[in-house]
C-alpha positions as CSV (number, residue, x, y, z in Angstrom):
1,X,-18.9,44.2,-94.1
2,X,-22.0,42.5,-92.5
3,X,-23.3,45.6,-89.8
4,X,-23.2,48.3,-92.9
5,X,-26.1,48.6,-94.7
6,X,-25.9,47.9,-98.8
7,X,-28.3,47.6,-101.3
8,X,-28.0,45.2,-105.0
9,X,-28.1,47.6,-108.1
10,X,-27.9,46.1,-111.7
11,X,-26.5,48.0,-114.8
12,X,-26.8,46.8,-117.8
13,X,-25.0,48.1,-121.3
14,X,-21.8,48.6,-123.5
15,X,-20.1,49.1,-119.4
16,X,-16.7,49.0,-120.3
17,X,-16.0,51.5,-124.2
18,X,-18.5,53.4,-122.6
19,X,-16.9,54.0,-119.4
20,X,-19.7,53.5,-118.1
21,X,-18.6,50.8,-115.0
22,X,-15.1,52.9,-114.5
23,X,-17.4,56.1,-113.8
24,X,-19.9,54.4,-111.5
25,X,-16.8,52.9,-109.1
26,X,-15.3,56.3,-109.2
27,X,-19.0,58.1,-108.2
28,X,-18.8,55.5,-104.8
29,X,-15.1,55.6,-104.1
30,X,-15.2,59.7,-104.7
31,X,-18.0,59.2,-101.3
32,X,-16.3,57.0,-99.7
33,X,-18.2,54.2,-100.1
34,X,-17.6,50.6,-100.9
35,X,-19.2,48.1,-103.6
36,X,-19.0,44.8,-104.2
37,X,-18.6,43.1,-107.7
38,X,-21.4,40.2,-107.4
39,X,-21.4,39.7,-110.9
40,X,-19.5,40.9,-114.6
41,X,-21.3,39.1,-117.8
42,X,-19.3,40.9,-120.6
43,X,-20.8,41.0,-124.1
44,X,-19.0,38.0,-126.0
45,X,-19.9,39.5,-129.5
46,X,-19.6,43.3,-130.1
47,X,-23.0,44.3,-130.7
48,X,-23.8,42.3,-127.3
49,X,-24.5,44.5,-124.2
50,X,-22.6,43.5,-120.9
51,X,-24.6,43.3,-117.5
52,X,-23.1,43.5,-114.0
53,X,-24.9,43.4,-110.4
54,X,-22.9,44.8,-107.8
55,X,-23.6,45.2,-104.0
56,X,-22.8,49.5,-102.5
57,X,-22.7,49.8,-98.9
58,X,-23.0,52.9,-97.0
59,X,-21.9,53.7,-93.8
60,X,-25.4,54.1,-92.3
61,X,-28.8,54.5,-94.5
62,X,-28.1,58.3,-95.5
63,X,-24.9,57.9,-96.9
64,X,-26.2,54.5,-98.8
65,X,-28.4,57.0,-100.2
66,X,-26.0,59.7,-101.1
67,X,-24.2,56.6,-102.6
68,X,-27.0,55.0,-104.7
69,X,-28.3,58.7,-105.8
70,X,-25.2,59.7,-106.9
71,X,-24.7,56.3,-109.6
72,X,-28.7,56.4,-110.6
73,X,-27.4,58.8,-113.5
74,X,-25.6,55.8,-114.8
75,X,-28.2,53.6,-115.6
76,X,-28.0,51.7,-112.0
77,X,-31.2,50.3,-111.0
78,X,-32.0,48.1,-108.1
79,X,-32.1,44.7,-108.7
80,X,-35.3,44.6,-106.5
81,X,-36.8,48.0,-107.7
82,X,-39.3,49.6,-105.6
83,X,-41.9,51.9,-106.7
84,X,-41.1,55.4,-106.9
85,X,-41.9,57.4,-103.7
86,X,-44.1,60.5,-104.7
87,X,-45.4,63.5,-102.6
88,X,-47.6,66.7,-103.3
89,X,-46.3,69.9,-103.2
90,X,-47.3,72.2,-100.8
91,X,-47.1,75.7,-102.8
92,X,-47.0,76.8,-106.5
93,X,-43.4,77.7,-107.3
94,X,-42.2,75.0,-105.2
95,X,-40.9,71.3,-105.2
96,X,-41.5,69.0,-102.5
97,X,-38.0,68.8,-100.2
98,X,-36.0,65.6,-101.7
99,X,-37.5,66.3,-104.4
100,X,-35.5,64.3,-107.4
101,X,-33.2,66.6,-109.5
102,X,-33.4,65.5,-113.2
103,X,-30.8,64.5,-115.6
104,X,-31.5,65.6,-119.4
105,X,-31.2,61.5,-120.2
106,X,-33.8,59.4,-121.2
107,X,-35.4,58.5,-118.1
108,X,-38.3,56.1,-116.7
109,X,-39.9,56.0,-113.5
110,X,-42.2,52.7,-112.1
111,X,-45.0,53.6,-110.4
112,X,-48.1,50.7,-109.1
113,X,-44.9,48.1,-110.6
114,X,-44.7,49.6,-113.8
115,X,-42.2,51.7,-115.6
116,X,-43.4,54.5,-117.6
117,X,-40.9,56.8,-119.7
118,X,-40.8,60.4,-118.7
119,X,-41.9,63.0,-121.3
120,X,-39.5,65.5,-122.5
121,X,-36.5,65.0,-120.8
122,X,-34.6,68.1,-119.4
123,X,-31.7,68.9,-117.1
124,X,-32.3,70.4,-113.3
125,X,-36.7,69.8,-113.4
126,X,-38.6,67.9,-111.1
127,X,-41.1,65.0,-112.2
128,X,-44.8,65.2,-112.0
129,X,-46.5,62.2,-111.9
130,X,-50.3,61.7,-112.9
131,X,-51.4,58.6,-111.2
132,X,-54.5,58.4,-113.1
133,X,-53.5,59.3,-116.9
134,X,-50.6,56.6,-116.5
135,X,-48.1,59.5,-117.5
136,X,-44.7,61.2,-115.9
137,X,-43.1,64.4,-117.5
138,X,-40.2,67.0,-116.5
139,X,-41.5,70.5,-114.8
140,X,-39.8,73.4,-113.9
141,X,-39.6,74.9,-110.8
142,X,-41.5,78.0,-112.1
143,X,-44.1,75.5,-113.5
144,X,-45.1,73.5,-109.9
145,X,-48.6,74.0,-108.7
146,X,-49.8,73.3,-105.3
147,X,-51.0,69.6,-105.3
148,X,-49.2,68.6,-108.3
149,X,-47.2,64.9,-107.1
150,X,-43.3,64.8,-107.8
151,X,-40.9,62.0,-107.2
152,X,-38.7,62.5,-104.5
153,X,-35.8,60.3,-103.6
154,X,-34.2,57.9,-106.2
155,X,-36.0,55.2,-105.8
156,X,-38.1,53.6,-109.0
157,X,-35.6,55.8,-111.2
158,X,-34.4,54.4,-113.9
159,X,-31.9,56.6,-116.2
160,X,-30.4,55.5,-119.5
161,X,-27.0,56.8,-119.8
162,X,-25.9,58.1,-123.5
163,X,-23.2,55.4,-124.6
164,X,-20.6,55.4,-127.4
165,X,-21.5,53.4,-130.1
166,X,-19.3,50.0,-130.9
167,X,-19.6,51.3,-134.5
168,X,-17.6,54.5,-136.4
169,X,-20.5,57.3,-136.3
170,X,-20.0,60.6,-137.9
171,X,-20.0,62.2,-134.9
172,X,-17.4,60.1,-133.0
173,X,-14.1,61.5,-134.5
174,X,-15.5,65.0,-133.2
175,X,-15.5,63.8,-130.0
176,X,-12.3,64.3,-128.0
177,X,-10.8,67.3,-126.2
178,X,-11.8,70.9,-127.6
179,X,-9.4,71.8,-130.2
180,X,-8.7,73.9,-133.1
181,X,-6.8,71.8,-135.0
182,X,-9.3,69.2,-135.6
183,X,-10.2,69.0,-139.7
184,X,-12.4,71.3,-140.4
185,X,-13.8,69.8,-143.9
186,X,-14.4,66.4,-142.4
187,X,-16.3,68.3,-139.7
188,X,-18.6,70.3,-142.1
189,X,-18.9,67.0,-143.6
190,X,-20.3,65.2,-140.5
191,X,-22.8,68.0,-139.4
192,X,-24.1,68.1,-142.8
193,X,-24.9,64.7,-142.8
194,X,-26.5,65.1,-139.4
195,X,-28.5,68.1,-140.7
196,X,-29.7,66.0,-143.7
197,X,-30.5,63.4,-141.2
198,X,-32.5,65.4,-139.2
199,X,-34.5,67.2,-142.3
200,X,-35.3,63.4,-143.7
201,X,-36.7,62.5,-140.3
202,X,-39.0,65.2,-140.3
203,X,-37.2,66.7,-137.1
204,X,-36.5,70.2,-136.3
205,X,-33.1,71.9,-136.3
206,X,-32.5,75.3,-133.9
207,X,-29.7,77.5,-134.6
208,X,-28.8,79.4,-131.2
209,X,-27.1,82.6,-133.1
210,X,-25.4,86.0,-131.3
211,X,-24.8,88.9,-132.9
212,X,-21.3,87.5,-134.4
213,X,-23.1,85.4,-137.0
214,X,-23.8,88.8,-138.5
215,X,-20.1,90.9,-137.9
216,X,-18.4,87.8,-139.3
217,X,-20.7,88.2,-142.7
218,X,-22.6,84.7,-141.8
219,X,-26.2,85.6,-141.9
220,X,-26.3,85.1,-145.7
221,X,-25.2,81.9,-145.2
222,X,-27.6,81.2,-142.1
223,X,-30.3,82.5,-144.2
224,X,-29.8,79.9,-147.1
225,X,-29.7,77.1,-144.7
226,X,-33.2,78.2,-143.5
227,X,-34.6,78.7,-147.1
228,X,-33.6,75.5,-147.9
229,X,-35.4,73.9,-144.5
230,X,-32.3,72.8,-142.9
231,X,-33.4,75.5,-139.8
232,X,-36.5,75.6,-138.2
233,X,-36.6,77.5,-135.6
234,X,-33.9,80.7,-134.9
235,X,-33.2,81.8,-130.9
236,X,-31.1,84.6,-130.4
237,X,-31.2,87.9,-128.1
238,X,-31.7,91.7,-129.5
239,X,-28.9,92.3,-130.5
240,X,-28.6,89.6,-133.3
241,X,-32.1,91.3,-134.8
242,X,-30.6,94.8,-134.0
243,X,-27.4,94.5,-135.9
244,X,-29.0,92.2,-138.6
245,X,-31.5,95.0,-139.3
246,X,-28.7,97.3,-139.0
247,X,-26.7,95.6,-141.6
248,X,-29.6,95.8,-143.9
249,X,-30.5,99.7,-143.3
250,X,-27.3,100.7,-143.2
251,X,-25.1,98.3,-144.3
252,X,-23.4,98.5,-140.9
253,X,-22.9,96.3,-138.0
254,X,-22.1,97.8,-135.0
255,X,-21.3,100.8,-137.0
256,X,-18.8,99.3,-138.9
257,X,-19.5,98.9,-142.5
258,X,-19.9,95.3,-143.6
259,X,-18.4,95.9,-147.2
260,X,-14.9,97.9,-146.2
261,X,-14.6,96.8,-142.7
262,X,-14.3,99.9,-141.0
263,X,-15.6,102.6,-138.9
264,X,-18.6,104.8,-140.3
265,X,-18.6,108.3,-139.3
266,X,-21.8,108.2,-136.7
267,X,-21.9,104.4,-137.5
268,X,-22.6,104.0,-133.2
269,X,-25.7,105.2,-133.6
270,X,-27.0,102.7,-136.7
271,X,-28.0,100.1,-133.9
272,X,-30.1,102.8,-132.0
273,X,-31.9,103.8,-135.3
274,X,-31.9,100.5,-136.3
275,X,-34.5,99.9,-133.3
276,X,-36.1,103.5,-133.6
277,X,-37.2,102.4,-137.4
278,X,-38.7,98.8,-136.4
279,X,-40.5,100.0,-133.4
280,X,-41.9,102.7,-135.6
281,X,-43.5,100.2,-138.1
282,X,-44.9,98.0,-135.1
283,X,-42.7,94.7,-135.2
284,X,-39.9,93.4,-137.2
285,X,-43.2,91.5,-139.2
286,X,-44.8,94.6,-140.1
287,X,-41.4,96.0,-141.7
288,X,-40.9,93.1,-143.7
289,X,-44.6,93.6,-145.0
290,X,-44.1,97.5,-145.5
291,X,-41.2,97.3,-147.5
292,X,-39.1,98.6,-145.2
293,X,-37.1,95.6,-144.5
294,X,-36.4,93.7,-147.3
295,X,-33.4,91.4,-146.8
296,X,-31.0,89.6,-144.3
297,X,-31.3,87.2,-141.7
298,X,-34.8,88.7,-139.9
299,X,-36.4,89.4,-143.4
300,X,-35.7,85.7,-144.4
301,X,-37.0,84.1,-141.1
302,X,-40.1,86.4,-141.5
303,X,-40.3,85.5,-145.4
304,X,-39.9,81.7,-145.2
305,X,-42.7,81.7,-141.6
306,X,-39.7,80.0,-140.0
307,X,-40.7,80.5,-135.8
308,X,-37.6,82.8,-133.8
309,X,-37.7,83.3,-130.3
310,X,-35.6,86.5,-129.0
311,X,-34.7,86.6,-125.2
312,X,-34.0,90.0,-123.7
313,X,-31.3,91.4,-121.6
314,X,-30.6,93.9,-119.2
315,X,-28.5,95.7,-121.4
316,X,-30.9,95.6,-124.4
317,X,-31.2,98.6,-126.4
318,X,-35.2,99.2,-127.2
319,X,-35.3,96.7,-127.6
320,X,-37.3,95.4,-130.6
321,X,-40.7,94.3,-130.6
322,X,-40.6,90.5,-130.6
323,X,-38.2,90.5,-127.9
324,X,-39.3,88.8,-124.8
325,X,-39.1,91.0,-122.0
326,X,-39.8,88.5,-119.8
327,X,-36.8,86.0,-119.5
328,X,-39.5,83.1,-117.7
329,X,-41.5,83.3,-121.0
330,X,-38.6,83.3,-122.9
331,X,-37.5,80.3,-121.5
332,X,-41.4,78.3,-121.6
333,X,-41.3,79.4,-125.3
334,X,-37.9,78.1,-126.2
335,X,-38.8,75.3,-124.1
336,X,-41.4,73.9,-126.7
337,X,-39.2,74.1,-129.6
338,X,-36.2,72.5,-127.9
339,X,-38.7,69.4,-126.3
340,X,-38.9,68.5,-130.7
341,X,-35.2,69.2,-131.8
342,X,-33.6,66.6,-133.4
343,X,-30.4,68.8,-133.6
344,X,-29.2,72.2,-132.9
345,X,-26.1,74.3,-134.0
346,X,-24.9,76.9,-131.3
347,X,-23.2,80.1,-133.5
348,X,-21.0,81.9,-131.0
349,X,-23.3,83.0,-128.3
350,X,-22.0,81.7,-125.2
351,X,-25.0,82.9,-122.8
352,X,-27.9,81.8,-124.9
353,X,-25.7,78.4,-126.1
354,X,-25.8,77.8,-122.0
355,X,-29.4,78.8,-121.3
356,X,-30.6,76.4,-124.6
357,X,-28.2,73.6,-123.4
358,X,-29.8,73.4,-120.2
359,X,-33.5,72.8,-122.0
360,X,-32.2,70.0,-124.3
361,X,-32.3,66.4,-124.3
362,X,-28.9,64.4,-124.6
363,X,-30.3,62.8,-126.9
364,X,-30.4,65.9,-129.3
365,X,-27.3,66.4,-131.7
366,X,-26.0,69.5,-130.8
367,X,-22.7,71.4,-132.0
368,X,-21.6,75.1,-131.0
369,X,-19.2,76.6,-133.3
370,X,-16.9,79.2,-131.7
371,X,-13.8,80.8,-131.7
372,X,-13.1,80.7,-128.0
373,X,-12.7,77.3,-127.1
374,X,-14.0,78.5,-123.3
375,X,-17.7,78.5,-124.4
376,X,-17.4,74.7,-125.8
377,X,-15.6,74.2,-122.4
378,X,-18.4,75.8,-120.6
379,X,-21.2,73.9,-121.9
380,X,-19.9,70.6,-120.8
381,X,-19.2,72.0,-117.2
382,X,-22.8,72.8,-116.7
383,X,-24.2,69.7,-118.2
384,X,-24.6,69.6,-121.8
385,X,-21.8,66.6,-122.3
386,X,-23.7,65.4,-125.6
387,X,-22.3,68.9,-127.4
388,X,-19.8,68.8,-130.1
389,X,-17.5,71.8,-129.7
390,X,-15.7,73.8,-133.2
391,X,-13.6,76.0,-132.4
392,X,-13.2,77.9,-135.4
393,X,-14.5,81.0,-137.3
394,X,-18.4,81.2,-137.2
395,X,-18.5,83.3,-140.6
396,X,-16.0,80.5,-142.5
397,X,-18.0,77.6,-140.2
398,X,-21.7,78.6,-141.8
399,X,-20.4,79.0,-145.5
400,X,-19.1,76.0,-145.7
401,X,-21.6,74.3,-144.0
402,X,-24.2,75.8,-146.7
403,X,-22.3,75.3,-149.6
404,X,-21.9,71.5,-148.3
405,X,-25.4,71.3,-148.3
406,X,-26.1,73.0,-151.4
407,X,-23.7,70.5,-153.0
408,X,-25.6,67.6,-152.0
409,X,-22.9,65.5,-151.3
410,X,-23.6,62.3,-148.6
């Protein structure tokens, strides 16, 4: 194949239980390109990484391109690298055309022939690159100021993909096929470790909740996880606050009463007055201070000074004060919280479970527990491979995940 054009990439790590050589010769064939195996030095012990240099041609220079930007998510490099090709932006609001796409993987980019590790590594951003300050970071599109330099292309990108550890790890027996009929004990078991983990480290758990953590009776549970620091940070929508305040002024959620289980005459309008009596004291804060809240999920996060960060909807009643109207806002602020998580648990809340996804780092242990395996499904689709899917109860999932913890047990 001497008259197409080719370039020699290296890749380096556990290439074949990782999958990670199979997927890269798929990515090129799936083009319709061609590669050549140059070399394949496999580990001989089984803590020893494998390394492999291959040779990817290309019909003509932009489908060598397509080819080699398409396996850089892999952990491909060149085997020559080059700098990374930068370029201003021309308008806030805007990247530079070609501008390269990001993974949420760790990722490092070489600049003046060194490689520097990008900060705060996040799915679909752009990286800014300040030439002076030595330093690279993620930035979203909202975020891009006229002037500011991005890499474009995929040159002097390096990406290291997640791999699957040679090595049992609590987490790996969880990871096959969305399924109910996985064991839920031994599950509760492994993400209370990893929550113990986390709280030992010093890191930061979010729990992504909807407004099913408090129908299915789980907000006392969630509330005991956060009093006893395994939560730091809440993100939810209105309506979680709505009917959790509901539940607490009226012992109703969604009008239907939390102790009996069924319908309360005028029950549909305990969400609305729900709102009315918050937005009357001034914020969910105030309430708490003025006695007029005094317990559930909201009164504990306001109690305990544990951060929560509610994103609004179109179809939010009110909605209550601390909800921010503004979903861009919504999104920086989550954005800070979910650059320092060490894990998160996703509580049946498909659209927010998506929208936090999307922030996170792979590297960030994350498990949503719900009872349609769709949502667990959906996440993957749209990026977030590193989540652990439950399909199971939420209200069942949370009790037992507290009483674990409250137990102690390793």
């Amino acid at each position: 194949m001497p008259d197409k054009p080719y370039e020699d990439v290296q890749i380096e790590g556990h290439l074949i239980d990782s999958l990670m050589m199979p997927q890269i010769m798929d990515n090129i064939m799936d083009l319709d390109g061609e590669f050549e195996m140059l070399t394949f030095e496999v580990g001989r012990m089984k803590n020893d990484p494998s390394h492999a240099v291959m040779r990817i041609f290309g019909r003509d220079a932009a489908h060598l391109d397509e080819l080699l930007t398409a396996v850089t998510e892999h952990g491909v490099v060149a085997v020559r690298p080059q700098d990374a090709v930068l370029e201003a932006s021309d308008m806030d609001g805007v990247f530079p055309d070609r501008f390269y796409s990001t993974t949420n993987l760790e990722t490092f980019v070489r600049v003046a022939g060194e490689w520097m590790r990008v900060r705060h590594p996040e799915m679909d951003c752009g990286i800014r690159v300040h030439e002076a300050g030595g330093a690279a970071e993620t930035v979203a599109m909202s975020d891009v100021k006229a002037g500011d330099r991005f890499v474009t292309g995929h040159r002097g990108i390096r990406v290291l993909p997640l791999e699957r550890p040679r090595e049992s790890q609590p987490f790996e027996f969880m990871a096959s096929a969305v399924s109910s009929e996985k064991p839920k004990a031994q599950i509760v078991r492994a993400v209370a470790r990893e929550l113990r983990h986390v709280k030992q480290q010093g890191g930061l758990t979010i729990a992504v909740v909807g407004p099913a953590v408090v129908h299915t009776g789980a907000a006392p549970h969630l509330a005991r996880l956060i009093e006893a620091g395994y939560v730091g940070a809440v993100f939810g929508g209105n309506a979680v606050a709505t009917h959790d305040i509901e539940s607490n002024l009226f012992g109703t959620s969604l009008g239907i009463s939390l102790k009996e289980g069924t319908p309360i005459p005028g029950g549909h309008e305990h969400h609305l007055r729900a709102v009315n009596t918050i937005r009357r004291c001034g914020s969910i804060k105030a309430a708490v201070e003025q006695g007029v809240l005094t317990g559930g999920l909201m009164h504990t996060l306001v109690k305990t000074g544990t951060p929560f960060v509610l994103a609004g909807s179109i179809r939010d009643d009110g909605p209550m004060p601390e909800v921010i109207t503004d979903v861009m806002q919504a999104q920086k602020v989550m954005r800070g919280y979910a650059q320092k998580a060490g894990a998160c648990l996703m509580l049946s809340t498909m659209l927010h479970s998506i929208a936090v996804g999307n922030m996170l780092p792979a590297s960030v242990r994350t498990v949503c527990v719900d009872i349609n395996p769709a949502v667990v499904t959906k996440l993957a689709d749209r990026g977030s491979f590193q989540t652990v899917g439950i399909v199971t109860d939420v209200g069942l999932f949370v009790e037992q995940l507290a009483d674990e913890l409250a137990d102690g047990g390793s």
